[in-house]
C-alpha positions in Angstrom: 11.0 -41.7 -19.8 8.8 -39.5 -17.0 5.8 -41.1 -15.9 2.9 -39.0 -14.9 1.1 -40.4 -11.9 -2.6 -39.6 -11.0 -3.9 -39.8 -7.5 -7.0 -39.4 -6.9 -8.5 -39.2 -2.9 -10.9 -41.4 -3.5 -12.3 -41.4 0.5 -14.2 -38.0 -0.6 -16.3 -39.6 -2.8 -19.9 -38.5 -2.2 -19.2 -36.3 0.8 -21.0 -33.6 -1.0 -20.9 -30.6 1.4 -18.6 -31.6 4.2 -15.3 -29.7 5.0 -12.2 -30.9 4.7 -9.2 -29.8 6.4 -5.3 -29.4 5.3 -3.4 -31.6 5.4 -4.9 -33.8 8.3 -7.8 -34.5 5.5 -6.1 -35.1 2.2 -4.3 -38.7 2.5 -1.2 -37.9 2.2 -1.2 -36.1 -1.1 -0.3 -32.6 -0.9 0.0 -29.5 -2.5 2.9 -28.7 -4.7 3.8 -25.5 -6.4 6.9 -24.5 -8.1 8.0 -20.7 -9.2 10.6 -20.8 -12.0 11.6 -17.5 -14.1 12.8 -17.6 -17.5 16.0 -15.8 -18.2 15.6 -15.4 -21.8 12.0 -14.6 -21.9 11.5 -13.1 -18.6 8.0 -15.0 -18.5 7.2 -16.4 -14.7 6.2 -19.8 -14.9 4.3 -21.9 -12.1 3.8 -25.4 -11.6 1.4 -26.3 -9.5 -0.2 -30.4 -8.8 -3.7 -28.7 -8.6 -4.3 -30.1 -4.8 -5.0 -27.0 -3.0 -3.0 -25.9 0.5 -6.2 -25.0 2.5 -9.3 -26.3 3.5 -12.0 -27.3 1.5 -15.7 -27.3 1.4 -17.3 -29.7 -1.1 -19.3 -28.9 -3.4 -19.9 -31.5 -5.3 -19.2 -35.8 -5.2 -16.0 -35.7 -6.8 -12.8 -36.4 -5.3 -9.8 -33.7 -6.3 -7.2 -35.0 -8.3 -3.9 -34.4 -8.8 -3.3 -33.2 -12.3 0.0 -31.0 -13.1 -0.4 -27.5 -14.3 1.3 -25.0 -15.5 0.8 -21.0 -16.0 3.3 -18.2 -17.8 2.8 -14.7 -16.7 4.7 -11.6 -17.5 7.4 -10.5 -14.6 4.9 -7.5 -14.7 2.4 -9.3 -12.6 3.5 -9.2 -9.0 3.1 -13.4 -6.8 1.8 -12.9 -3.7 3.2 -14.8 -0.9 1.8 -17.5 0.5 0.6 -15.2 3.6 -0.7 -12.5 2.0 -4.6 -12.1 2.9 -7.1 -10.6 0.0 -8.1 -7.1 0.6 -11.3 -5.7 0.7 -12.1 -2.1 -0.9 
């Protein structure tokens, strides 16, 4: 039987707008993403902790948690990668 653990970063509580840097900041809890492909539907399927892999400004008094995810896209959306910066038109 898989067990799903929570951790939460509870030393963020109530540090409403301070910035928080990767991963010196997040105690040891860090991001996780995995990129599978289905061979019989062709869907692309990530899976993803939720803790994000950059820094962070906080906006409110909650501390992130990490909570599993997961997303299926068609094959006819393109995944950037990781280094890819967003362009602006």
């Amino acid at each position: 039987m898989n067990a799903i653990v929570y951790y939460s970063l509870t030393s963020w509580a109530n540090s409403k707008d301070e910035e928080k840097q990767y991963p010196a900041d997040f105690g040891g809890v860090l991001s996780k993403v995995e990129i599978y492909q289905c061979p019989d539907s062709g869907k692309r399927v990530m899976i993803s902790n939720g803790i994000p892999d950059h820094k962070v400004t906080l906006q409110n008094s909650n501390a992130p948690c990490e909570v599993n995810w997961v997303v299926e896209v068609s094959t006819m959306m393109r995944v950037p990668r990781h280094d890819m910066k967003e362009v602006q038109d």
